[in-house]
Each structure stands twice: as structure tokens, then as C-alpha cells.
C-alpha positions as CSV (number, residue, x, y, z in Angstrom):
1,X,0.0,0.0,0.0
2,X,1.1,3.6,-1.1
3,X,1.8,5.5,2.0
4,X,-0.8,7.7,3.0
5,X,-0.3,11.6,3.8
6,X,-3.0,12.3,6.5
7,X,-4.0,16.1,6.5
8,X,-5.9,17.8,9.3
9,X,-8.5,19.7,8.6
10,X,-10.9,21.9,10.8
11,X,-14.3,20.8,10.2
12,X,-15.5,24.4,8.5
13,X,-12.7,23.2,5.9
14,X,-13.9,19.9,5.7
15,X,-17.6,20.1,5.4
16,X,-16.9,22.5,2.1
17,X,-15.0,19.9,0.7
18,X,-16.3,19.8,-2.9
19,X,-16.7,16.1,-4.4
20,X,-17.3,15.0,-0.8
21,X,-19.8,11.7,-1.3
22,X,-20.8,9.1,0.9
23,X,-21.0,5.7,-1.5
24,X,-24.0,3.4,-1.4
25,X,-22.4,0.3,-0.3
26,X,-21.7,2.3,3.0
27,X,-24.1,0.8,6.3
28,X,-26.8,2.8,7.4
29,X,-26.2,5.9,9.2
30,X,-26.9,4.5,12.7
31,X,-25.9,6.9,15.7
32,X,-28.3,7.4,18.4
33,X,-29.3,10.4,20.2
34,X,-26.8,9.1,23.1
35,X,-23.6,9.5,20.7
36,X,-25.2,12.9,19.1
37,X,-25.4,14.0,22.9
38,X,-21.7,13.2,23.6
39,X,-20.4,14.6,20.6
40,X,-21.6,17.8,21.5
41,X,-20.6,16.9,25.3
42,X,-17.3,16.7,23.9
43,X,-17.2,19.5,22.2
44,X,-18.0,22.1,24.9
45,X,-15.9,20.5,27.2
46,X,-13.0,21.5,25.2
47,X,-13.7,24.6,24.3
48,X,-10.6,25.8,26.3
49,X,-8.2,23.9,24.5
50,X,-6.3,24.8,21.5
51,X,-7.4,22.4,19.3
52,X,-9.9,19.3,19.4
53,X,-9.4,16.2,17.1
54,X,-12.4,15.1,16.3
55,X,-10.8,11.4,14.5
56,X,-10.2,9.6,11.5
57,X,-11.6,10.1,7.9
58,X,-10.8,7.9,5.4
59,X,-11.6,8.9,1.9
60,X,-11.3,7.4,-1.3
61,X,-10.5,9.6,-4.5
62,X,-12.8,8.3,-7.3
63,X,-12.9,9.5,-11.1
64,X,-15.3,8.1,-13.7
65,X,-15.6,10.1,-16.6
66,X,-12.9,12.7,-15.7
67,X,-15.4,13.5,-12.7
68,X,-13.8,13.3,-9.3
69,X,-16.3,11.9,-6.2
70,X,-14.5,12.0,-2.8
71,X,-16.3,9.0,-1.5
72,X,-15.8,8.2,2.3
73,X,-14.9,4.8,3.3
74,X,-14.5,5.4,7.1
75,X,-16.1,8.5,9.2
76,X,-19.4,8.7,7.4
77,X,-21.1,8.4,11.2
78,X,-19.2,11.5,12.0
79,X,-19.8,13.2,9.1
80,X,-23.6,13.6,8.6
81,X,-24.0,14.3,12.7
82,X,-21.1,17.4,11.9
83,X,-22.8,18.4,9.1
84,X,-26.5,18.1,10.9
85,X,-25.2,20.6,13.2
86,X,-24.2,23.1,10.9
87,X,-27.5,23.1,9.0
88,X,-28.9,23.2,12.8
89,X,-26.8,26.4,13.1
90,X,-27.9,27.9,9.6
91,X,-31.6,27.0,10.3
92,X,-31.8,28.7,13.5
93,X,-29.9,32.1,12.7
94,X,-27.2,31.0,15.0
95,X,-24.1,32.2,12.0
96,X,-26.1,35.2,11.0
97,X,-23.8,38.4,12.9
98,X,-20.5,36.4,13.4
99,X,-18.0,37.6,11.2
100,X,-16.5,35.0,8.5
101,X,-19.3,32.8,9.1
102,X,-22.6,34.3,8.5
103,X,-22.6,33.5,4.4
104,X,-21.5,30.0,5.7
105,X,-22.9,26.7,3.4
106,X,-21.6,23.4,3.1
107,X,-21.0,21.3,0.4
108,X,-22.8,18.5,1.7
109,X,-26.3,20.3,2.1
110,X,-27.2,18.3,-1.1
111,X,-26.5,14.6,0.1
112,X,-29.7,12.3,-0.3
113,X,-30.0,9.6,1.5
114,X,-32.7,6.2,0.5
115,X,-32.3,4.3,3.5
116,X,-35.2,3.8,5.9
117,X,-32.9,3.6,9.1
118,X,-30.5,6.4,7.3
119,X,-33.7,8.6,7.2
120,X,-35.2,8.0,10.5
121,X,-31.6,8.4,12.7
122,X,-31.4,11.6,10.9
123,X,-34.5,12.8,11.5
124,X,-34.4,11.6,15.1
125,X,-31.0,12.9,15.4
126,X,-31.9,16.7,13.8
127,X,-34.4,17.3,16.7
128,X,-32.1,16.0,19.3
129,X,-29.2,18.6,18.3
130,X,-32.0,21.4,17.9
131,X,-32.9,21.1,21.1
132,X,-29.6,21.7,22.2
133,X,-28.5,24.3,19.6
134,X,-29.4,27.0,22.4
135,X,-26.1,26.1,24.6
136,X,-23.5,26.9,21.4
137,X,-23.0,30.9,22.0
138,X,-20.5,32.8,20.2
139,X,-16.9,31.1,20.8
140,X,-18.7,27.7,21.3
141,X,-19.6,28.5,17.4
142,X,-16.1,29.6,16.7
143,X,-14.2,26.8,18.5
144,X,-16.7,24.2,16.4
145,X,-15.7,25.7,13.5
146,X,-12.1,26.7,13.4
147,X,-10.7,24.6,16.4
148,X,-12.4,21.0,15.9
149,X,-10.5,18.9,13.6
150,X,-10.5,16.0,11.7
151,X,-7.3,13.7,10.3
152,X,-8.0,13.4,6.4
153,X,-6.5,10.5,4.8
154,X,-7.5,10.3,1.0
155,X,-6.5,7.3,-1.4
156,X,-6.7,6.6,-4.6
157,X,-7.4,2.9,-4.8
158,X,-10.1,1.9,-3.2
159,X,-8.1,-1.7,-2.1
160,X,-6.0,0.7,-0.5
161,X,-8.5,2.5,1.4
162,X,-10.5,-0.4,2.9
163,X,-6.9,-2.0,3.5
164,X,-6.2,1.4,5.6
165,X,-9.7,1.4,6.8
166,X,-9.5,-2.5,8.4
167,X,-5.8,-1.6,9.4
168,X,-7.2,1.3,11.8
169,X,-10.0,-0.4,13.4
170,X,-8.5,-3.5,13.7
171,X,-6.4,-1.9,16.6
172,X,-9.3,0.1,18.0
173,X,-12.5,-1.3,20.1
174,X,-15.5,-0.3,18.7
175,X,-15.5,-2.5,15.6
176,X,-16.6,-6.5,16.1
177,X,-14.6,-9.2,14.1
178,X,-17.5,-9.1,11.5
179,X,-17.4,-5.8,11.1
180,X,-13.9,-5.9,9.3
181,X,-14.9,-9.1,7.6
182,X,-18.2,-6.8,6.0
183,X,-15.2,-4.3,4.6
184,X,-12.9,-6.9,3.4
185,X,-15.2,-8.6,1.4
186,X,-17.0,-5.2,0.1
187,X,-12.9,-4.7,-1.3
188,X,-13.2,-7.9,-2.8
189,X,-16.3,-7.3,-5.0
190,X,-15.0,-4.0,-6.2
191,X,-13.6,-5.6,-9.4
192,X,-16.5,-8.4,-9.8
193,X,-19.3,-6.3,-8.9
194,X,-21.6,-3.4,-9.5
195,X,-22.4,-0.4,-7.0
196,X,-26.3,-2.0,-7.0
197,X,-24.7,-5.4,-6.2
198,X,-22.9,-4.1,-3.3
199,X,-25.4,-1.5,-2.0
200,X,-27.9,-4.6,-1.8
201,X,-25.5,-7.0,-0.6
202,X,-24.8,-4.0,2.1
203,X,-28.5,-3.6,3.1
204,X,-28.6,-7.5,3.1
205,X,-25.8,-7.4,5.9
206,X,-27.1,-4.5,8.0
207,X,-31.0,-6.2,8.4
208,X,-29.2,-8.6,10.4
209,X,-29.6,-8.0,14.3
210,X,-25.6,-6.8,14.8
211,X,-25.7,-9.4,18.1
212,X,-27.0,-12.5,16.8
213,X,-24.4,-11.6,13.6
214,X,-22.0,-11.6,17.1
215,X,-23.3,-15.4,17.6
216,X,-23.7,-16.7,14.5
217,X,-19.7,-15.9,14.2
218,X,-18.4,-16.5,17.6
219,X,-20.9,-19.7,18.7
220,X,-21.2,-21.4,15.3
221,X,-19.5,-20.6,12.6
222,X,-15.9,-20.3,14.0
223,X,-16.2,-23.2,16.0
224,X,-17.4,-25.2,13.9
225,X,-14.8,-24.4,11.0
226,X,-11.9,-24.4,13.3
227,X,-12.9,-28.0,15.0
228,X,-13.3,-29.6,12.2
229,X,-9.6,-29.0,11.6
230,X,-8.5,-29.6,14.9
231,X,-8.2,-26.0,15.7
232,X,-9.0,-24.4,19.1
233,X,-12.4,-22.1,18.7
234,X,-12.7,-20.2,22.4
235,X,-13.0,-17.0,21.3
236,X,-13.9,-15.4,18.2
237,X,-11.2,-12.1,18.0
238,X,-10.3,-9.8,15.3
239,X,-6.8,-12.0,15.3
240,X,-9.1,-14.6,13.7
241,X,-10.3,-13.2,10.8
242,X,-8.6,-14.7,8.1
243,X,-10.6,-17.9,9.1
244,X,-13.5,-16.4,7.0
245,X,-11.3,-15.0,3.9
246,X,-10.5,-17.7,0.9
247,X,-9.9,-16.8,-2.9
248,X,-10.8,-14.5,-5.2
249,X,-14.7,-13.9,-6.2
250,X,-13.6,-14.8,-9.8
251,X,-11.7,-17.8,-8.1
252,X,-8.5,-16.7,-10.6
253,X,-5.4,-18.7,-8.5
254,X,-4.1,-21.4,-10.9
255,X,-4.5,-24.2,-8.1
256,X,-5.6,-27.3,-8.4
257,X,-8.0,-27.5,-5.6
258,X,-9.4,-24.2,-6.7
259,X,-11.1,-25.8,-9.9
260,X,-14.1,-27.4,-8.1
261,X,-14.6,-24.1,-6.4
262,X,-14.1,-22.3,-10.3
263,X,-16.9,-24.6,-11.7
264,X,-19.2,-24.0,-8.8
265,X,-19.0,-20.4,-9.1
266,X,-19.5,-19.7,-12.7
267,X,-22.2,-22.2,-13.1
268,X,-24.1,-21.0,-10.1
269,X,-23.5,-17.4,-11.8
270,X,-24.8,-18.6,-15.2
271,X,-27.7,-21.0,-13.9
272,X,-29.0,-18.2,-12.3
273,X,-28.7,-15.4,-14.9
274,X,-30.7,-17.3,-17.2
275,X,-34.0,-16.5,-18.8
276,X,-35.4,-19.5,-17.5
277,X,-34.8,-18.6,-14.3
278,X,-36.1,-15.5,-14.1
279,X,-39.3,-16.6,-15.7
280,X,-39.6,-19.6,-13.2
281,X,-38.2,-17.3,-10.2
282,X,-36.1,-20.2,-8.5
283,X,-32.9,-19.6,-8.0
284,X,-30.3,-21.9,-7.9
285,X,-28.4,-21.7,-4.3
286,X,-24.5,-22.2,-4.1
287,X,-23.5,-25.6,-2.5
288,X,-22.1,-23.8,0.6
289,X,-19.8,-26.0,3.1
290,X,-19.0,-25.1,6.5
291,X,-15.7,-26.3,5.9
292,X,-15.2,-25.3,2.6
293,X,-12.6,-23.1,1.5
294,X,-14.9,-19.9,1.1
295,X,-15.0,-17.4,-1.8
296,X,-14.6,-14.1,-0.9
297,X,-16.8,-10.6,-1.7
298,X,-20.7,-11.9,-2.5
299,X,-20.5,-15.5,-2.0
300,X,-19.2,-14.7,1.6
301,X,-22.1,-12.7,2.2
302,X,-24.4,-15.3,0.5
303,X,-22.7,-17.6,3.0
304,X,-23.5,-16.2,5.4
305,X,-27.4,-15.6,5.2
306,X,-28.1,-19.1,4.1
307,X,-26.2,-20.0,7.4
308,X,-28.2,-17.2,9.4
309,X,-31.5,-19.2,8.1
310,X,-29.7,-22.9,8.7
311,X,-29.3,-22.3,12.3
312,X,-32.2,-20.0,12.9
313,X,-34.4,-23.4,11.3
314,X,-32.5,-25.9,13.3
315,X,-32.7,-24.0,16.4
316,X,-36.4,-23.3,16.3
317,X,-37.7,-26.6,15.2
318,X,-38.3,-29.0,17.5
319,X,-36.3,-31.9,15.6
320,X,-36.7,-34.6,18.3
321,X,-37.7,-35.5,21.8
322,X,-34.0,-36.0,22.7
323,X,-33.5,-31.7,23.0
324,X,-36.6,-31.5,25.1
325,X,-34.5,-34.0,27.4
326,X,-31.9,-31.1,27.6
327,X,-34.5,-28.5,27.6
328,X,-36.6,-30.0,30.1
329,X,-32.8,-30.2,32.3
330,X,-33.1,-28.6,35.9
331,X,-29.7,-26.9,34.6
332,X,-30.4,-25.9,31.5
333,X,-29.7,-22.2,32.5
334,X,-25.8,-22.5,34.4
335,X,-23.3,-21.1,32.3
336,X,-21.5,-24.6,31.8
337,X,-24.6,-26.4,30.5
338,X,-24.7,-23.5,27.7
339,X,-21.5,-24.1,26.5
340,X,-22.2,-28.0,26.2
341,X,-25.8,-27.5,24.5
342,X,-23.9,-24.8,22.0
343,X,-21.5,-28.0,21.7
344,X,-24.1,-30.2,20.8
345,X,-25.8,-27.7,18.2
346,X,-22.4,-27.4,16.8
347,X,-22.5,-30.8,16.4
348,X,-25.8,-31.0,14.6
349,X,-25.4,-28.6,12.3
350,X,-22.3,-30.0,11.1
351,X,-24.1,-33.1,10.4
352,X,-26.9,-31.2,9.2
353,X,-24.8,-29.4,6.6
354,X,-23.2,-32.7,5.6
355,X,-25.8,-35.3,5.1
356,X,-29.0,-33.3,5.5
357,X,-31.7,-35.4,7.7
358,X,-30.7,-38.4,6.6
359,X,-31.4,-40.6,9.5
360,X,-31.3,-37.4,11.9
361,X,-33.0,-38.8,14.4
362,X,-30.7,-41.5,15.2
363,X,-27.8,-38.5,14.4
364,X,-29.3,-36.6,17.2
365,X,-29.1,-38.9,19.6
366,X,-25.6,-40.0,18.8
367,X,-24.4,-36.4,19.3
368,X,-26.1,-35.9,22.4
369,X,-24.7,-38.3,23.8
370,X,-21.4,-37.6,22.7
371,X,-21.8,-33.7,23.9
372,X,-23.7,-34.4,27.1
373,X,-20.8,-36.9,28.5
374,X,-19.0,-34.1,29.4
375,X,-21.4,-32.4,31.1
376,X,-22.0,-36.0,33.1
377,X,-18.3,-36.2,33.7
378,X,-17.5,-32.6,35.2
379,X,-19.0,-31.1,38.2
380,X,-17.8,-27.6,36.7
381,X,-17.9,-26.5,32.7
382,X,-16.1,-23.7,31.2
383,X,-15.7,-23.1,27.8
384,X,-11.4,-24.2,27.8
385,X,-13.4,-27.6,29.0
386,X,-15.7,-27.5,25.8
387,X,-12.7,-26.6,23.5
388,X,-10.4,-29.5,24.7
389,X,-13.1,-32.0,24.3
390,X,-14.2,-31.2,21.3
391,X,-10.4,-31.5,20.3
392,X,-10.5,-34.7,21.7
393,X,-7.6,-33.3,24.3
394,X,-9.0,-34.1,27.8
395,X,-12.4,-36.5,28.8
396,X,-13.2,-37.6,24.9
397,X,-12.5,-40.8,22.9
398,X,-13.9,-39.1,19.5
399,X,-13.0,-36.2,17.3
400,X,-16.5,-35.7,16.7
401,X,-15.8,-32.7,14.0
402,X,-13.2,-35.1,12.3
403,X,-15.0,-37.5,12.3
404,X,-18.1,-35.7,10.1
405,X,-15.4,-33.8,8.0
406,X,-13.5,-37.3,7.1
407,X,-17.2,-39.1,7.2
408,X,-19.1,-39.8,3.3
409,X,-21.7,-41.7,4.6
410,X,-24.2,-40.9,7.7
411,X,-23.2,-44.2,9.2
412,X,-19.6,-43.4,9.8
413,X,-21.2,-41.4,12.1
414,X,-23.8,-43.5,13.7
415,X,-21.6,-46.1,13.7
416,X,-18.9,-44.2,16.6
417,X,-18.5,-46.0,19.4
418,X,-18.9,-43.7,22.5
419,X,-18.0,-44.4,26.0
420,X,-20.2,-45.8,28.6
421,X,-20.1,-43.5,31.9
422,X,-20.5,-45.7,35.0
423,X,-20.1,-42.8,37.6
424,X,-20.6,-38.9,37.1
425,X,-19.8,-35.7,38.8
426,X,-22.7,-33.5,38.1
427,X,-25.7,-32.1,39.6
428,X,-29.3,-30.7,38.6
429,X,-28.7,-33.6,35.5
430,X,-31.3,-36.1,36.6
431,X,-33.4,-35.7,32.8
432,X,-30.1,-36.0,31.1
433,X,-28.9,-38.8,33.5
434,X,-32.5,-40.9,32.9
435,X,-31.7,-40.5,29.1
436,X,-28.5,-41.6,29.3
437,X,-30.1,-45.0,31.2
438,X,-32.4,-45.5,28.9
439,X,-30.0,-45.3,25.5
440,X,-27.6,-47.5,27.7
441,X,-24.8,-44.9,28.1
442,X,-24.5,-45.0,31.8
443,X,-24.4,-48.1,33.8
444,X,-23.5,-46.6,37.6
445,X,-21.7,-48.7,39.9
446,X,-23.8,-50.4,42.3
């Protein structure tokens, strides 16, 4: 990457930037009244300072038929709450008698936005910064103006500004793992994609509730990649990011392996474009893996809807009486009885993803059994516990993630023989404890 030259600019500077645009493929503007409120918080509490850095905007220097759009890849939160109080100022006569400022217009009065929650934050946002409009006097005005700053750093490649872009926030604290996965993958469609494609695959992402995106990464999808290759999958971090990026979206490395994922690609693309299936409205759905090596830009983001519905179906359906054994569990609740059910589920929608419901009931059962031993065998259950078993590193004869990864047929897997528990350590497991009679898995000592 080219090395950037960061300027800084006072936001009366910056907010007549001409060219300044904020790109389609950008999230939603989404600050709440309780950021507008510190913001301005901020602001008058410095008002005694020399100068008051505001942060970061990163901007990428676009030009499509010898026009020049300044489109900004990071800051855009920042920037439409600045520039809704300055149009708060102008509305309200606040500029009119100081000098240098009573002419005052920005260049971004013109910015329209589409976006439902874009237009509603804004709205909601305008009347909370009107109502507060009253405290700026004079050199409150002034210090806003001349004294509040921003660092400007302005790129010409786009790969280089999401590259600068995931380089910053992967050092700060604000931004979740998946959040830096989103602008990786947005990079990646930039050459194999069109602004429509990406503002849609954009508003795909952001209709997903931001915490169960959290889970779906952290709970299932990590885990679940990184056992089945005999990884450890505690915690999900922004270290462990490159488990979701693969090859390019046009699958271009000259690799062997890589031509399976080359024909599934391209067909998919031209099966889907056709005039057939437009007419018939049935799409045709990429054969997505959950250890696959994953395509990066749009199929990532297919991937990870169809997931998003996978679990959300398995989870809510009740696919046998064996879960209401664990739901029915006087622990169901404890901390350590969550980390084994998430084990079992992991478990299940491996198999799930593998061989479908192909004998699932007898699956279920199998990998019950298998997860639920070490809740049996431990009086205590934290989540280095779950990990190690699941690695088959401490209280486990089987690699169950192996074991489906390696498996073709779904008897390799109901075939695994499990251990038979004769005494246990836990408590408030009686439900789980009858079960495990009953399927012949625990024969205590008499």
C-alpha cells in the first residue's frame, strides 16, 4: 500500500470539501441520540483547549468520466451528525452576525440519502441537536468551527483504502470481528461487482440483528470451521479473521484445488442469470460447506445468510424428543450447561450441513450423547473444557468434528462408538442422567 499523507483539517474546511460523497455500499447511518449528545458533550468540554481532534476520515479519490467523487470509506457516522449541526446552526440564525461565518454553506447540504434507518436516525437525530442548539453561544460556534478537527487521509485505490480502513479499526475497540470481515469482502467485490450489487449485498448485511451476527460468528460458525480442523475455537477475535477470507470472487489462482470451487462459481452465476430462471423465479443456491474453502466478496455474504437461516431453522424446530430432554434439564440455565448445549448444536449442524436429515433422528441422539458426557463427567464447565473435548484433548474418545469432515456416509457417524459413563460428577442432571439409562450410556456402579 502507497503511504498515505493524513492532513488535518478543521471541520469548517472539511464540510466545504467539494466532491465529498458518501458511497452506497456504505451501512446505514446509525448513531443514536446518546452518541449525538456526547459529541456535543465533547465539544464544549474542550472549548478551552487549543485544538480538538475530532478522528479519523478515510476517503477514497474516485474518477469516472474525468469526474472526481470524494467518496468516504470510514467516518461517514461522524460526518452527517457534523454536518447536521451546521445546517442546525444555519436554520436557526445561530451564524447570522459572526464575522467569517454568517454566508457560511456546506457542500454537503445536497446529500440524499434512501435508506429507511439512514432517514429515521437523521430525523431523530436533527431534533435532538435542535434542542440543544441553544447552549452553542458565540466562541462555542467559533471553537466548532475553526478549532475542531479532523485527520483526512485520502486514497486513490479503493483496495487501499479499505486496506487502511480494516488496518485502523483493527487496533481500536469499537468494531466487532464481523465488522472488518463486511469491509474486506465489500474490497473484494469491487472488481467483480456493481455499486447496485454491493449496496444490496450491504443492506442485506445491515438487516441482520448486529448481536446474533456476534453469535452466529463466535458460537457457530468459528467453532465449527476451526474444529473440524482440529483448531481451538474459544473466542472469536479480530486475530481470527482470516478464518472467513479464501480466494478471489472470480476464483482466478491457478491451483488445483481451486477448480471445483471455479466450476461452482460460474455455473451457479450462469444457472441463475438465465431466462429460464427468471421466468420460473427459483434460483439456484450455491453448494455452501461449513468447511469449505470460502469465496470471498458476495459469495461470503451469500454464505453467510443461508447460514443465518440454517441455524435460525434448526434452532427453532423442534427436531426430536432427545432436545426436550436437555431443555426440560433442571440446569439448563448454568453457564457450563450453555457451553455444552452450544456443543451439541455445533455438532448437529455439522451433520446437518453434511448429510441433511438423513437418518437425523438417530444422528441426534448419537451427538447428544457424545456432547452431554462431558457435562456428566465434570462437576464444573467452562468453555477451555468444551474446546479441549471437542479436540479430543481431555475427557473424549472421539474427534467428533473429524469424524463428520472425514465421514461420506451418515453411518460413519452413527456407527462411533462412545463411551459408557459408570459414575458422574454432576448435579441438577437427573433428565439427562434418565436418558442416558435409557440409550444405555451410563451403567452406575452399584
Amino acid at each position: 500500500m502507497s503511504n498515505p499523507a493524513p492532513r488535518i483539517v478543521d471541520i469548517r474546511e472539511f464540510l466545504k470539501t467539494p466532491n465529498l460523497k458518501i458511497p452506497d455500499y456504505q451501512r446505514p447511518y446509525k448513531w443514536t441520540d446518546k452518541n449525538v449528545n456526547q459529541l456535543i458533550d465533547d465539544i464544549q468540554c474542550h472549548t478551552d483547549k487549543s485544538a480538538y481532534r475530532l478522528g479519523t476520515v478515510v476517503i477514497h479519490q474516485e474518477t469516472v468520466d474525468n469526474l472526481t467523487a470524494l467518496n468516504i470509506v470510514d467516518g461517514q457516522q461522524r460526518t452527517i451528525t457534523l454536518l447536521l449541526i451546521v445546517m442546525a446552526l444555519i436554520r436557526n440564525q445561530k451564524l447570522e452576525k459572526i464575522k467569517g461565518l454568517a454566508d457560511y454553506q456546506t457542500n454537503l447540504s445536497a446529500l440524499e440519502f434512501s435508506n429507511d434507518i439512514t432517514i429515521a436516525n437523521i430525523q431523530n437525530n436533527y431534533r435532538v441537536i435542535e434542542r440543544r442548539i441553544n447552549e452553542f453561544d458565540e466562541a462555542t460556534i467559533l471553537f466548532f468551527f475553526n478549532k475542531c478537527q479532523l485527520v483526512q487521509v485520502t486514497l486513490n485505490e479503493i483496495s487501499e483504502a479499505f486496506q487502511f480502513f480494516d488496518s485502523q479499526n483493527a487496533r481500536g475497540k469499537d468494531l466487532e470481528p464481523h465488522d472488518l470481515l463486511k469491509a474486506y469482502h465489500l474490497r473484494e467485490m469491487n472488481s467483480s461487482s456493481t455499486e447496485a450489487e454491493r449496496k444490496q449485498v450491504v443492506e442485506k448485511w445491515e438487516e441482520m440483528d448486529t448481536e446474533n451476527l456476534s453469535k452466529l460468528f463466535a458460537q457457530y460458525l468459528f467453532r465449527i470451521r476451526n474444529w473440524s480442523k482440529g483448531a481451538s475455537a474459544r473466542y472469536f477475535s479480530k486475530n481470527d479473521v482470516d478464518v472467513f477470507k479464501g480466494v478471489s470472487p472470480e476464483v482466478t489462482e491457478d491451483y488445483p484445488f481451486t477448480k471445483m470451487y471455479r466450476i461452482a462459481h460460474y455455473y451457479t452465476e450462469e444457472y441463475n442469470q438465465s431466462m429460464h430462471r427468471n421466468i420460473q423465479q427459483k434460483n439456484f443456491t450455491f453448494p455452501f460447506q461449513l468447511d469449505q474453502t470460502i469465496i470471498n466478496g458476495k459469495r461470503f455474504f451469500e454464505m453467510i445468510g443461508y447460514y443465518d437461516g440454517l441455524i435460525k431453522h434448526i434452532k427453532e424446530k423442534q427436531l426430536s424428543s432427545t432436545i426436550l430432554t436437555m431443555k426440560n434439564s433442571q440446569g439448563y440455565y448454568r453457564t457450563g450447561d450453555k457451553y455444552v448445549r452450544n456443543l451439541f448444536y455445533c455438532g448437529l449442524i455439522y451433520y446437518i450441513d453434511k448429510f441433511g436429515e438423513k437418518e437425523l433422528d438417530k444422528a441426534i441422539d448419537k451427538i447428544f450423547i457424545w456432547a452431554f458426557t462431558l457435562r456428566l463427567k465434570l462437576y464444573s464447565v467452562g468453555i477451555d473444557s468444551v474446546d479441549n473435548y471437542a479436540l479430543n484433548r481431555a475427557h473424549s474418545r472421539v474427534q467428533l468434528f473429524k469424524c463428520i469432515r472425514e465421514a461420506i456416509r451418515p453411518n460413519e457417524i452413527l456407527n462411533i462408538k462412545l463411551e459408557v459413563l459408570t459414575e458422574k460428577k454432576s448435579t441438577k442432571t437427573d433428565t439427562i442422567e434418565a436418558f442416558f439409562k435409557e440409550q444405555k450410556y451410563y451403567e452406575p456402579k452399584s
